[in-house]
N, C-alpha and C positions, 0 to 999 in steps of 0.2 A: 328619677330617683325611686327606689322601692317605698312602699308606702300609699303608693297613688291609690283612688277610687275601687280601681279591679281589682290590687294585691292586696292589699292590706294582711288579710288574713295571712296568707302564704309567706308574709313578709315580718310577722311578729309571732314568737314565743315565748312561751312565760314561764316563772319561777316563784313556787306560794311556799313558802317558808312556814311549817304548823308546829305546836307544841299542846300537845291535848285542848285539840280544836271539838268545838260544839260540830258536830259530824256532821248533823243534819244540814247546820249553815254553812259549811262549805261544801257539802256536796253542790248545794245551790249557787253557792259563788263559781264552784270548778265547773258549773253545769254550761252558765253564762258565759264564762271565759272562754270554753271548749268551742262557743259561736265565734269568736270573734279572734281566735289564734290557730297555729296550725297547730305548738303541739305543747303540754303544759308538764312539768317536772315537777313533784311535789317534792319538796325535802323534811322528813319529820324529825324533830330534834328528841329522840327518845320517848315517846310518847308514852305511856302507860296503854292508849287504845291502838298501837299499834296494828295488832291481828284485827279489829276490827277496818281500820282504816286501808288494808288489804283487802277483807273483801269487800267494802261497799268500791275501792277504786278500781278494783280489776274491771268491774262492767263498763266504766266510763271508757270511751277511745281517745288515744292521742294523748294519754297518761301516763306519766313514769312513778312511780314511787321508790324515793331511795330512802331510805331506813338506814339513819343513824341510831346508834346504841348508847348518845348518850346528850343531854343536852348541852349541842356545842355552841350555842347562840346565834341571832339573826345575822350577822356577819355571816360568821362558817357557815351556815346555811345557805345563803346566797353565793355565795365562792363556789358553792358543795354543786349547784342547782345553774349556774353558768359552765361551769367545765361538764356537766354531765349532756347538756344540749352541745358543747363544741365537740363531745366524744361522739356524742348522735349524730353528726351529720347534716345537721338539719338545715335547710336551705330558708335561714334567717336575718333578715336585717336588724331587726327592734327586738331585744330584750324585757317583755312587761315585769314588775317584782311587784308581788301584791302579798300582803299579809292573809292571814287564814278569814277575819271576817270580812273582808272588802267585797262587795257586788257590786260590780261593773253595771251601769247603765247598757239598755240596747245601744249597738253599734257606737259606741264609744270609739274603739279602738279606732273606727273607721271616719269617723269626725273629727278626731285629732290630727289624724295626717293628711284628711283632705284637706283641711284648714292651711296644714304644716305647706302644704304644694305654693297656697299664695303668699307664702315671707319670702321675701327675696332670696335672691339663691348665694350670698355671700352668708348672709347670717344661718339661715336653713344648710349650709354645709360646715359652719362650725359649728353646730347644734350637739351636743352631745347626751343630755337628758331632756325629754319635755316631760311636765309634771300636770298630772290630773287631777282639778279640782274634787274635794268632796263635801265645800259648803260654797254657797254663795260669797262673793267675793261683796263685801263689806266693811265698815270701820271699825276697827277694832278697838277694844275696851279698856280702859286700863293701860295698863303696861303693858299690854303685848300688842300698844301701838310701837310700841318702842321694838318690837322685833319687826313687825310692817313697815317701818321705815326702813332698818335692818339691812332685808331681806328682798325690799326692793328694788332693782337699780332703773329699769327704764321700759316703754312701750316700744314691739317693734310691729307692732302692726296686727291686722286680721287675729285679733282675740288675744295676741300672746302678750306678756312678758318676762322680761326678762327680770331671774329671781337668782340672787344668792344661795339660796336655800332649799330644801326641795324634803319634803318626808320622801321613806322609800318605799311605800305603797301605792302605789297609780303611777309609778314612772317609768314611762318608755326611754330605756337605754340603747344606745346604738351598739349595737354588738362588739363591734372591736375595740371600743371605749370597755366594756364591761371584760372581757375578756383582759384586757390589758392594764385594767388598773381594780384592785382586786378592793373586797369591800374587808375594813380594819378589825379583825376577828381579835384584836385585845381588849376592844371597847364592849367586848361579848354583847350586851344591846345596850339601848338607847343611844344617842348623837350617831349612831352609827351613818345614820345621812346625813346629816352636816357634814363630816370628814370625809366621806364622798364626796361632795357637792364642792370640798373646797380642792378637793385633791383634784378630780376632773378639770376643774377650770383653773387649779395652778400651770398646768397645761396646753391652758389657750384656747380650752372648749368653753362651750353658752350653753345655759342650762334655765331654758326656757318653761314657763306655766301656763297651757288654756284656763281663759277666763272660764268658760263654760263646766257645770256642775256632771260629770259622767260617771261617778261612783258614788258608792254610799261607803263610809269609813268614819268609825270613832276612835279618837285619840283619846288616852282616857276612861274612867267609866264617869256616866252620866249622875251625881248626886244633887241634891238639893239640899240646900245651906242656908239657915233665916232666907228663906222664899228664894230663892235665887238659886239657878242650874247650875252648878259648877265641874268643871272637870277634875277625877282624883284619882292618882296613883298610889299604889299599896308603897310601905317601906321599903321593898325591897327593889324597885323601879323607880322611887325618889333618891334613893344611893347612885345607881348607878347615873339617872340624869344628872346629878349634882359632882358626881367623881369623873365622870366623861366629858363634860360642858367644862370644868375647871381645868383638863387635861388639855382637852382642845382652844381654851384659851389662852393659854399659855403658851403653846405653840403657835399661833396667831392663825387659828381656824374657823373660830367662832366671836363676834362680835362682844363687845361688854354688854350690850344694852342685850343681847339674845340669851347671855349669861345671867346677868341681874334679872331679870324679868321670869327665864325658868325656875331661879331660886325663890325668888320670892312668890311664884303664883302659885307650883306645886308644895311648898314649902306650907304656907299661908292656908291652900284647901286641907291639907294633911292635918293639919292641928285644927282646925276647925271642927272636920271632920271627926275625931276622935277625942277630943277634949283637952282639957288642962293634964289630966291624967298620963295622957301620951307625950307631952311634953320634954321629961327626960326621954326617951327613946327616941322621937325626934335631931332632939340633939344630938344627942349619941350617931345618931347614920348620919345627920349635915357635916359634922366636926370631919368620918370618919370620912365621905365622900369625898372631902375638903384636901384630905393631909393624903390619900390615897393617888388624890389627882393632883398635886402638888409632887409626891412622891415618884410617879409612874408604875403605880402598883396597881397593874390591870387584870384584864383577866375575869374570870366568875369567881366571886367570893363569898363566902358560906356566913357570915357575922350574926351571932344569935339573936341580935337585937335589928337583925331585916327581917324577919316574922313581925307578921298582923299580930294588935293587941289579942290575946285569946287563942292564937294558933300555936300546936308545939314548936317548939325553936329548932330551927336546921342546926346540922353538924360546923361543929367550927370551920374554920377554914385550913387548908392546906399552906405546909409550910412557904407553897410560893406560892399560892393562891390564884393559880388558874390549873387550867385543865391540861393535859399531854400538850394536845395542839398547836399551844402556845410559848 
């Protein structure tokens, strides 16, 4: 099987999906990755640092840059960064897809699959994603024990199991899995792995996680709330968590308890976070998240009330509220 000890490299390439990335950390992330793949596709979804992100990548080898004009989402991106390696040629088993701050631990890629060699070879050939830890695998708090139940179905041995679920930053996709089932560019971002993860295996693929911690990756930004660390996303990424989790539940893709638990923790930090004052606006993106994804009205969507308290409001939205693409 590709993948073994000696290939590894030769046998995985990657796709880093960026959107006015902190330059400097990913030069460091693509620097790391460039050890440990043969050959790496960046896709930028419109940046404003475009020209720069030209020249610092031209130095790098075994780099593509493709420069989109316009922000098509982590989906289209991924789509955009998988056909571009099938147009290359490249002599690849494993697909990496890693977000712009992700830093691969040393020889990750190569402890995953030598691992991968000892699962049996029934389950190791219907493997179609393995997923790379980026925290220690421990109990989870709250409610999003309720998604660790979720999300996990069973042990199959030598470190792994087997996960419902999978974010899509540290996962090794098997090429012709990724090639052949395309990642859902109406979800434009967030759940955009989950609907991966269910679609792969509505299929009959296993979509397995090493226990072992191989990258560094924050879901989130890191805040602190009466003493306590909690994870928070802006309004405009609690919309679409809330309008894509309800799309995909309804379609029977995502769990209720993986549902409940997204609305209510990011929900829950969000107001916290910004006070009583935020409160209508809150509302306002939960209600609209709600009836959107109820709706099927996907797509990027421009809503004045998905601006942070104190930042100018974006342009309305379009009368069909996504992009050409779509």
């Amino acid at each position: 099987m590709s993948g073994s000890r000696g290939d590894s490299k030769a046998s995985v390439a990657a796709v880093v999906v960026t959107h006015d990335p902190d330059i400097d950390a990913l030069l460091l992330a693509l620097l790391e990755t460039s050890h440990q793949v043969s050959h790496i596709v960046v896709v930028d979804n419109g940046s404003q640092s475009q020209l720069r992100l030209v020249h610092h990548l031209e130095a790098l080898p075994n780099v593509t840059l493709v420069k989109l004009d316009e922000n098509r989402g982590m989906a289209a991106g991924l789509n955009c960064g998988v056909r571009q390696l099938a147009a290359g040629g490249h002599d690849h088993s494993w697909i990496l897809t890693l977000d712009q701050d992700t830093l691969l631990h040393p020889y990750a890629i190569r402890t995953v699959l030598s691992a991968l060699e000892f699962v049996d070879a029934r389950t190791r050939q219907a493997c179609a994603v393995v997923g790379l830890r980026h925290k220690a695998v421990e109990l989870p708090r709250g409610l999003w024990r309720w998604v660790e139940h979720d999300r996990q179905l069973r042990a199959v041995g030598h470190g792994f199991w087997e996960r419902r679920l999978l974010i899509t930053s540290g996962n090794l996709v098997r090429r012709e899995v990724a090639e052949a089932t395309p990642y859902e560019e109406s979800l434009f971002m967030d759940q955009v792995d989950f609907a991966f993860c269910s679609s792969v295996r509505s299929h009959g693929w296993r979509t397995l996680e090493y226990a072992e911690v191989l990258m560094d990756h924050q879901i989130g930004k890191s805040v602190e709330v009466r003493g306590t660390a909690r994870r928070y996303e802006p309004g405009q990424r609690l919309y679409y968590i809330v309008r894509n989790s309800t799309f995909l539940l309804l379609r029977r893709q995502l769990p209720i308890g993986v549902f409940l638990t997204q609305l209510f923790s990011w929900g829950g930090t969000y107001a916290l976070v910004n006070g009583p004052s935020a409160i209508p606006r809150e509302l306002a993106i939960i209600v609209a998240g709600l009836i959107d994804g109820v709706l099927k009205r996907l797509g990027q969507r421009r809503y004045w009330f998905l601006a942070e308290p104190g930042e100018r409001r974006p342009g309305r939205t379009t009368p069909e509220g996504t992009s050409p693409s779509h």
